[in-house]
N, CA, C and O atoms as a MOPAC input file, in Angstrom:
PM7 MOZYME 1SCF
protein

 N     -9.75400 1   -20.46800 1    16.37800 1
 C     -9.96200 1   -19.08800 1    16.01800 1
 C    -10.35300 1   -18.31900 1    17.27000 1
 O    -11.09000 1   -18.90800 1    18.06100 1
 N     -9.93800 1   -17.01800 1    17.57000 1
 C    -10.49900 1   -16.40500 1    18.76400 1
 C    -11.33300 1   -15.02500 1    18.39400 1
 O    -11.29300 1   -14.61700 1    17.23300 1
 N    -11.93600 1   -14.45900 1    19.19500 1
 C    -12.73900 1   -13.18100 1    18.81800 1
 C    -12.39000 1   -12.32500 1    20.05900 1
 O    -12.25200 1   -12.81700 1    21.17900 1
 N    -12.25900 1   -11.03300 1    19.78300 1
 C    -11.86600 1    -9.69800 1    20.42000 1
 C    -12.53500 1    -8.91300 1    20.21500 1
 O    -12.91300 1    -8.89100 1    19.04300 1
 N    -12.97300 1    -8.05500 1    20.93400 1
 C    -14.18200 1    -6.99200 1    21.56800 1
 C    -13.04600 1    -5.85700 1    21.58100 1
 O    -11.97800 1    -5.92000 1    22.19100 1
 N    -13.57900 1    -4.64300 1    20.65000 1
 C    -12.72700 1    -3.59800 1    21.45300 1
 C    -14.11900 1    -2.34400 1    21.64000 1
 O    -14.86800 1    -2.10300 1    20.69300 1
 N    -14.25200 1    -1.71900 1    22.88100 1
 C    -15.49300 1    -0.54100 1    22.95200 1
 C    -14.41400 1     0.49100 1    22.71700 1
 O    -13.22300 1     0.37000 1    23.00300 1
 N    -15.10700 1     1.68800 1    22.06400 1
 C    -15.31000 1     3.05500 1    21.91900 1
 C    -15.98400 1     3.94700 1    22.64600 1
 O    -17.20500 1     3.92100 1    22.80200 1
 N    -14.98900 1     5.02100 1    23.26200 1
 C    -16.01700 1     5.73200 1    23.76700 1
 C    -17.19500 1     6.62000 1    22.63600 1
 O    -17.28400 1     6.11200 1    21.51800 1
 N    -17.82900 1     7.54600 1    22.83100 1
 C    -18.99500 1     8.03100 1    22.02600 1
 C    -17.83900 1     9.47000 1    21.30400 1
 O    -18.05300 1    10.10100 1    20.26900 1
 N    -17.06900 1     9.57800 1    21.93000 1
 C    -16.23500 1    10.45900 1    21.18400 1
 C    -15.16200 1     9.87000 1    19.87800 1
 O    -15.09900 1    10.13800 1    18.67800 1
 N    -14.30700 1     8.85700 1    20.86900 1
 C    -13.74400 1     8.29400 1    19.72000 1
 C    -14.54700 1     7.42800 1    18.26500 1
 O    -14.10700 1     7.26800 1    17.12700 1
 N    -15.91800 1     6.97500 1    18.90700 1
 C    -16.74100 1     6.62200 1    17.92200 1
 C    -16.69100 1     7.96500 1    16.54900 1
 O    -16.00000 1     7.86800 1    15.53400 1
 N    -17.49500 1     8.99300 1    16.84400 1
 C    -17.11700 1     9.85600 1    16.51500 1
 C    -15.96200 1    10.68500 1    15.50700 1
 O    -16.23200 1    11.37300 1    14.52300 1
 N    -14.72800 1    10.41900 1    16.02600 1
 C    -13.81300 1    10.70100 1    15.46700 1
 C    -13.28400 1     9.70500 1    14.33500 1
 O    -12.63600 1    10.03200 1    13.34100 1
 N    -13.74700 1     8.26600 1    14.74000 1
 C    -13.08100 1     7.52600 1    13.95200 1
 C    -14.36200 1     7.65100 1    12.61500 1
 O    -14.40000 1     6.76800 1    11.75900 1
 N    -14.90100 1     8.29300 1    12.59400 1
 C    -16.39400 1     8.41000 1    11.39800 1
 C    -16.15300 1     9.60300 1    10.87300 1
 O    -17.09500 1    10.21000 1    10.36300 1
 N    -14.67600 1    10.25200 1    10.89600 1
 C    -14.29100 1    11.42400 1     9.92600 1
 C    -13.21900 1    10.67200 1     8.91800 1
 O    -13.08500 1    10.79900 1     7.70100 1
 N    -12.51700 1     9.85900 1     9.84300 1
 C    -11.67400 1     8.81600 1     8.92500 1
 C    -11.90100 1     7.17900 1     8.19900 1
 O    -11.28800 1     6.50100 1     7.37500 1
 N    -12.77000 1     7.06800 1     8.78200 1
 C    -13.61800 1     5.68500 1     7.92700 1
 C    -14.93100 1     5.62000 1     7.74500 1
 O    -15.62700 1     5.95100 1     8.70400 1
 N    -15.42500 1     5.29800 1     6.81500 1
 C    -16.61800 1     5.03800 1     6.74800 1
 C    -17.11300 1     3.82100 1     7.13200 1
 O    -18.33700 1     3.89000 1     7.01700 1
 N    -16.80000 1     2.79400 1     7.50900 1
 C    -17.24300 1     2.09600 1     8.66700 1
 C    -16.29700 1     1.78900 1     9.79400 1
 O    -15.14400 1     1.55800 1     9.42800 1
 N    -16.54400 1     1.73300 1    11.15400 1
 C    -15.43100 1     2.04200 1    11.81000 1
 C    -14.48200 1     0.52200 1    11.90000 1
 O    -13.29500 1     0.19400 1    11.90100 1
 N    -16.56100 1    -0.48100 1    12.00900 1
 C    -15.92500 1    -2.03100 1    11.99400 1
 C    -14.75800 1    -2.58300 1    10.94700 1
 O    -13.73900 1    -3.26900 1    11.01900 1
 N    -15.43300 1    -1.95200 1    10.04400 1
 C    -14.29000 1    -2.54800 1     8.62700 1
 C    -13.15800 1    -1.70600 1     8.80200 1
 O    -12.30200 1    -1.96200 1     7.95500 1
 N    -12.72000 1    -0.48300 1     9.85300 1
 C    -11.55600 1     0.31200 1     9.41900 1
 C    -10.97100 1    -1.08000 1    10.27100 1
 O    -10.17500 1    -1.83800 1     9.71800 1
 N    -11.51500 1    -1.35200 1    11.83900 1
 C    -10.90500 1    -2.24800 1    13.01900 1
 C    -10.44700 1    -3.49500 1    12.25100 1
 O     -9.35600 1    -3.98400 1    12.54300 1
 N    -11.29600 1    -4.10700 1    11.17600 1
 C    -11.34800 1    -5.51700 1    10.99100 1
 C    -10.02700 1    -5.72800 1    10.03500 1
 O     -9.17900 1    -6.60300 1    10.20600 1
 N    -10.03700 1    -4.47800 1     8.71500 1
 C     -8.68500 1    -4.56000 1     7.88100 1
 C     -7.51800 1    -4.15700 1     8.59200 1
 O     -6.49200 1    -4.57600 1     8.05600 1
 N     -7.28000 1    -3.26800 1     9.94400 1
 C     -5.92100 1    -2.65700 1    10.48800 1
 C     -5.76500 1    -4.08300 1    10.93300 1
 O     -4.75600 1    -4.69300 1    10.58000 1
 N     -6.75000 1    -4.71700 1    11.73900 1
 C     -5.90800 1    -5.73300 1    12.50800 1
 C     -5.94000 1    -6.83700 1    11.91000 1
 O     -5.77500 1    -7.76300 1    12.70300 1
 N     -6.13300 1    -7.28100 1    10.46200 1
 C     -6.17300 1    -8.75700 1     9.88800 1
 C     -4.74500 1    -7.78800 1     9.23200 1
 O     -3.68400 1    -8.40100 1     9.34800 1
 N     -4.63500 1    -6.44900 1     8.61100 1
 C     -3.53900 1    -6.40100 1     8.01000 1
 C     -1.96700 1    -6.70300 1     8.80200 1
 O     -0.96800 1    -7.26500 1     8.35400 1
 N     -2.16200 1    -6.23100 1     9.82100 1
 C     -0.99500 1    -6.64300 1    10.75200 1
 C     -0.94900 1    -8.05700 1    11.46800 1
 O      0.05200 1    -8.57000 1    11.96800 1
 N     -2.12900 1    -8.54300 1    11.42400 1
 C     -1.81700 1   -10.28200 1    11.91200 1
 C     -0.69200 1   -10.72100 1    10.30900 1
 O      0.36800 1   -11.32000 1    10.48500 1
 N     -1.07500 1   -10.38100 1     9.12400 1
 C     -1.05100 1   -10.38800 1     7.95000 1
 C      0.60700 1   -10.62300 1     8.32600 1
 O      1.25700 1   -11.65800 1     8.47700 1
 N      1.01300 1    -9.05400 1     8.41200 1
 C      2.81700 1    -9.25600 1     8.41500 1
 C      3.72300 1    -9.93300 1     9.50400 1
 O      4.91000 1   -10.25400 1     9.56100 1
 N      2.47100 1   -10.01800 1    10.47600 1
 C      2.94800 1   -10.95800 1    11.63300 1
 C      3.54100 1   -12.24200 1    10.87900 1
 O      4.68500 1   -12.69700 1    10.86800 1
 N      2.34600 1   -12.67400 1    10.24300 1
 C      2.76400 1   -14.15900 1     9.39600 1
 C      3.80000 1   -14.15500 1     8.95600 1
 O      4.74900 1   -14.88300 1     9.24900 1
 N      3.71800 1   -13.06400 1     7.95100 1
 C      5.14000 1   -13.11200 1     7.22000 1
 C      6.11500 1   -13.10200 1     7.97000 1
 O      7.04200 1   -13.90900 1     7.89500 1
 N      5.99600 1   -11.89800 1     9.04100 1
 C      7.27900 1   -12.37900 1     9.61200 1
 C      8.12000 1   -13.73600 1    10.25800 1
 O      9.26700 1   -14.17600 1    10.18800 1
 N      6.85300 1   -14.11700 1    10.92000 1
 C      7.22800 1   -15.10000 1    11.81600 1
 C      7.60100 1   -16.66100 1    10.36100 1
 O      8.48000 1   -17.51800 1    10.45400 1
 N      6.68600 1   -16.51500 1     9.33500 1
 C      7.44300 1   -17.42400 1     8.38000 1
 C      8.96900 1   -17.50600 1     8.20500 1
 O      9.85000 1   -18.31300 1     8.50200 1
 N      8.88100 1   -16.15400 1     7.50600 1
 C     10.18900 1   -15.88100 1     6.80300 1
 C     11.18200 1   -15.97300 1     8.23100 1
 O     12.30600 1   -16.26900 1     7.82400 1
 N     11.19600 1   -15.88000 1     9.24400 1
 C     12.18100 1   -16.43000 1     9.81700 1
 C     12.40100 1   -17.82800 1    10.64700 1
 O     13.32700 1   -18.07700 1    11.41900 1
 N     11.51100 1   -18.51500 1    10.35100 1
 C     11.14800 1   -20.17500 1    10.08800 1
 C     11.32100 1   -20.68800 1     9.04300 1
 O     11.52700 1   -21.90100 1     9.01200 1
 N     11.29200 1   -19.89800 1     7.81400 1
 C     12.31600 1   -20.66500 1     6.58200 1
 C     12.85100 1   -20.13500 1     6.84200 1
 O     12.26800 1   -19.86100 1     7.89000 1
 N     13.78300 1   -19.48800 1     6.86400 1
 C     15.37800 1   -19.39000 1     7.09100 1
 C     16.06000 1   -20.16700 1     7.81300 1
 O     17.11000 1   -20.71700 1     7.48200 1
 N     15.22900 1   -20.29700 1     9.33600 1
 C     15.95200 1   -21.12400 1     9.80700 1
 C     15.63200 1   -22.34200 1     9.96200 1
 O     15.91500 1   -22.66400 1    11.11600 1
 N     15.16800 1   -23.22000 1     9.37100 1
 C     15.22200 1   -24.52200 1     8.36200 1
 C     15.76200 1   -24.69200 1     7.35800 1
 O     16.04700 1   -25.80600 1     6.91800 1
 N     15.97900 1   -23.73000 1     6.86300 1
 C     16.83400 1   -23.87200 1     5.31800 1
 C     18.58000 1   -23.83600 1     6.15700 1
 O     19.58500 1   -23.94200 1     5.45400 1
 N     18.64700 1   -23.72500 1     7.20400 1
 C     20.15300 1   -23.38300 1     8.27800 1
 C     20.14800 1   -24.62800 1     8.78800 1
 O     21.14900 1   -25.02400 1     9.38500 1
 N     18.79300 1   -25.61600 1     8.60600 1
 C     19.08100 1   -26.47300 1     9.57900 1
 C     19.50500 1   -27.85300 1     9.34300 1
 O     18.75800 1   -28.67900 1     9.86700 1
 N     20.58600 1   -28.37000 1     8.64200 1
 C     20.91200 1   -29.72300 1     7.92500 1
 C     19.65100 1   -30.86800 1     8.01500 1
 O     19.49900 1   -31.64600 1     7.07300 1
 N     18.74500 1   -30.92300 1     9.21900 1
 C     18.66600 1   -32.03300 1     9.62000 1
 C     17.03800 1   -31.89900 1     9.43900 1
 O     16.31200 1   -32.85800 1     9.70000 1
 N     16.52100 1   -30.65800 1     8.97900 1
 C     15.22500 1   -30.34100 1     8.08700 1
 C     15.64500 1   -30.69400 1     6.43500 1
 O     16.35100 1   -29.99000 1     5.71400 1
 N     14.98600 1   -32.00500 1     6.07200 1
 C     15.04100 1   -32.05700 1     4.19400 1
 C     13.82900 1   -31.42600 1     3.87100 1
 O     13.93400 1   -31.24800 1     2.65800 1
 N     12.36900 1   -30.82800 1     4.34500 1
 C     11.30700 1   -29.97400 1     3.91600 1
 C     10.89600 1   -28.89000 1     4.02200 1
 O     11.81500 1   -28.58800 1     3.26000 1
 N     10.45800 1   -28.05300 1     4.19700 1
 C      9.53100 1   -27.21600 1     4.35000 1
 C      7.87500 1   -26.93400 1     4.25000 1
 O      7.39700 1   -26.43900 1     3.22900 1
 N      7.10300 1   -27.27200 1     5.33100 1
 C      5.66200 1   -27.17100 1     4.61000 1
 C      5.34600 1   -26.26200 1     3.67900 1
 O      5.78200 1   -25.11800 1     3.80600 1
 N      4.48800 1   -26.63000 1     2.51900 1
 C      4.41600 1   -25.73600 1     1.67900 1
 C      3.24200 1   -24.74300 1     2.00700 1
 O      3.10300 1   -23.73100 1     1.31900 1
 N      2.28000 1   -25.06400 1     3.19800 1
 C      1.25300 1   -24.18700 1     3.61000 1
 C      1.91300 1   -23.05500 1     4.55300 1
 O      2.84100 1   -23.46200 1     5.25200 1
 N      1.54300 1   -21.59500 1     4.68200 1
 C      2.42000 1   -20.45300 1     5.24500 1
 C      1.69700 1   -21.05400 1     6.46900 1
 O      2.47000 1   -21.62400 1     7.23900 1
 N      0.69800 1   -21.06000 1     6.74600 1
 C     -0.27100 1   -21.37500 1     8.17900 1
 C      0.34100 1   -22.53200 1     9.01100 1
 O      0.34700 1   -22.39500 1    10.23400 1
 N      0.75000 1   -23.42500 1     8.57500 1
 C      1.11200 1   -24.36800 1     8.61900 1
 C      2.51900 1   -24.28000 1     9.45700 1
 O      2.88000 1   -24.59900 1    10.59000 1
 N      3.05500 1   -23.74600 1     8.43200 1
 C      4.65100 1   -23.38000 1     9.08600 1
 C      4.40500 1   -22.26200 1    10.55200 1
 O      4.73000 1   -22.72200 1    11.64600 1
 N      4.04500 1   -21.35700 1    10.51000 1
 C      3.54900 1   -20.26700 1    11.57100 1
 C      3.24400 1   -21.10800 1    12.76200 1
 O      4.08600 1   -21.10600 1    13.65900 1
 N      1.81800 1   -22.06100 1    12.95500 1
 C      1.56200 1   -22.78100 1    13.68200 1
 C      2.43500 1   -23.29900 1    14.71400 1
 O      2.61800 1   -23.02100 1    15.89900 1
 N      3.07700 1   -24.41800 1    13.63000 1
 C      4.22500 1   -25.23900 1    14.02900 1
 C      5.47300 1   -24.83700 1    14.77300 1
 O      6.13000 1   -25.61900 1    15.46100 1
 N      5.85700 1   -23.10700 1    14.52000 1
 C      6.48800 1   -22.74500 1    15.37200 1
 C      7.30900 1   -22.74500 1    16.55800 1
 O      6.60600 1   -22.55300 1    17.55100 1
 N      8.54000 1   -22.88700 1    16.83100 1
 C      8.51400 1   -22.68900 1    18.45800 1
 C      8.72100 1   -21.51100 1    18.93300 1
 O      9.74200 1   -21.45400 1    19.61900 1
 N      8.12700 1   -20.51700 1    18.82900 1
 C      8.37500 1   -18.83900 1    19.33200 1
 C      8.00400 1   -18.44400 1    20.26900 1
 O      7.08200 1   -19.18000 1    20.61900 1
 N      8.16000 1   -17.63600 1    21.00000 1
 C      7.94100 1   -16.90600 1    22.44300 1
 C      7.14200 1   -15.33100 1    22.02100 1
 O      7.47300 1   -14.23700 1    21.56400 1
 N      5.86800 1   -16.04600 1    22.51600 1
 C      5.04800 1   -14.90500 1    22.49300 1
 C      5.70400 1   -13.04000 1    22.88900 1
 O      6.80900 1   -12.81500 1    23.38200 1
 N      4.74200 1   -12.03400 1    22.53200 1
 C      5.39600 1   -11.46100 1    23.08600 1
 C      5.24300 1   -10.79100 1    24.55000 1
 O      5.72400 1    -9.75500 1    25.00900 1
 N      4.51400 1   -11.63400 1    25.03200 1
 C      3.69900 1   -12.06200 1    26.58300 1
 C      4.77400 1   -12.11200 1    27.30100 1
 O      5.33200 1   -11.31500 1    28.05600 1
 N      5.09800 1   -13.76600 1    26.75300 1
 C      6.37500 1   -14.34100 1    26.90700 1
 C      7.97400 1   -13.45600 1    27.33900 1
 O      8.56300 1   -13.25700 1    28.40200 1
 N      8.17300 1   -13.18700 1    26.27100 1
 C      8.91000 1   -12.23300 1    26.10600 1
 C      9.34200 1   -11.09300 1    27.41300 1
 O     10.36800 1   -11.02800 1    28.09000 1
 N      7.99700 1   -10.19700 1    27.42700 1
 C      8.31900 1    -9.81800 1    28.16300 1
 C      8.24700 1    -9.93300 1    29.82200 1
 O      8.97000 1    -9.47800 1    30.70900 1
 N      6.94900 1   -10.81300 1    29.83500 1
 C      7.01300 1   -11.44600 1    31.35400 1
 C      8.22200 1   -11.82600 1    31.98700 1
 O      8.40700 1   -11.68100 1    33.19500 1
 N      9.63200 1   -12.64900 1    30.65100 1
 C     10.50300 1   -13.38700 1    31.33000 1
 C     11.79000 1   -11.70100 1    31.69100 1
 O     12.53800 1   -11.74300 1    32.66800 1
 N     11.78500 1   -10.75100 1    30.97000 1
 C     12.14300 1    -9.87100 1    31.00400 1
 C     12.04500 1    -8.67700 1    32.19200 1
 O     12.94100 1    -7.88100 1    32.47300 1
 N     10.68800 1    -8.77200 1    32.82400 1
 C     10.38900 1    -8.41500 1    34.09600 1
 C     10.66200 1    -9.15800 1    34.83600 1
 O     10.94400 1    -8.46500 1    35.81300 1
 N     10.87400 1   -10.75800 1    35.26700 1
 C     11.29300 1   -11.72600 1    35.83300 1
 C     12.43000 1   -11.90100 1    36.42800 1
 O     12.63200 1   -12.35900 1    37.55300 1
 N     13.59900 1   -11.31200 1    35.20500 1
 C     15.05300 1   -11.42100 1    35.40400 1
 C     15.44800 1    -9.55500 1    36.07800 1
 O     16.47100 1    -9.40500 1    36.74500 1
 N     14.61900 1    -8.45200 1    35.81900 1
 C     14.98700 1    -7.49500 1    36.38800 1
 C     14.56700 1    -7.17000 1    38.20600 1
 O     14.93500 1    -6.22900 1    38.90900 1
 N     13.57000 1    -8.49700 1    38.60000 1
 C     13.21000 1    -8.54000 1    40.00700 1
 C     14.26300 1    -9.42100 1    40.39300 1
 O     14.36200 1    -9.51100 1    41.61600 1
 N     15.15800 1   -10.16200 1    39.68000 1
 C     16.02800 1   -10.93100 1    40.55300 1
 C     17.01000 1   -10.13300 1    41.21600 1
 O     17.81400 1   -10.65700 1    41.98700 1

């Protein structure tokens, strides 16, 4: 599990206390909701492509599980190798 720090300045503190009533719980549901569809995404296109793949007979039945197991390219990844190939 990892933990992330994000500061506010005293303004945006501020501003974000016209639109939430706590700012922690607005931070804690935006970003568990989008890790949220991350999952999904990154599932649903890990069953698919196991269900493509003759030589898979399972699927874990845990979503975490499958996500984990993964072989995907961050999007670190991604784009590091993308700046990489435009300095060549």
């Amino acid at each position: 599990m990892a933990k992330y720090t994000v500061e506010l300045s005293d303004a945006e503190v501020k501003a974000m206390g016209v639109i939430a009533y706590s700012v922690q719980d607005w931070i804690d549901n935006a970003v568990h909701n989008r890790a949220r569809l991350a999952v999904d995404e990154v599932y649903n296109s890990e069953v698919e492509r196991m269900n493509a793949d003759p030589n898979i007979d399972s699927i874990p039945a845990d979503k975490d599980a499958v996500v984990i197991a993964a072989d995907i390219k961050s999007a670190k990844e991604i784009t590091d190798e993308a700046s990489a190939e435009t300095k060549e």
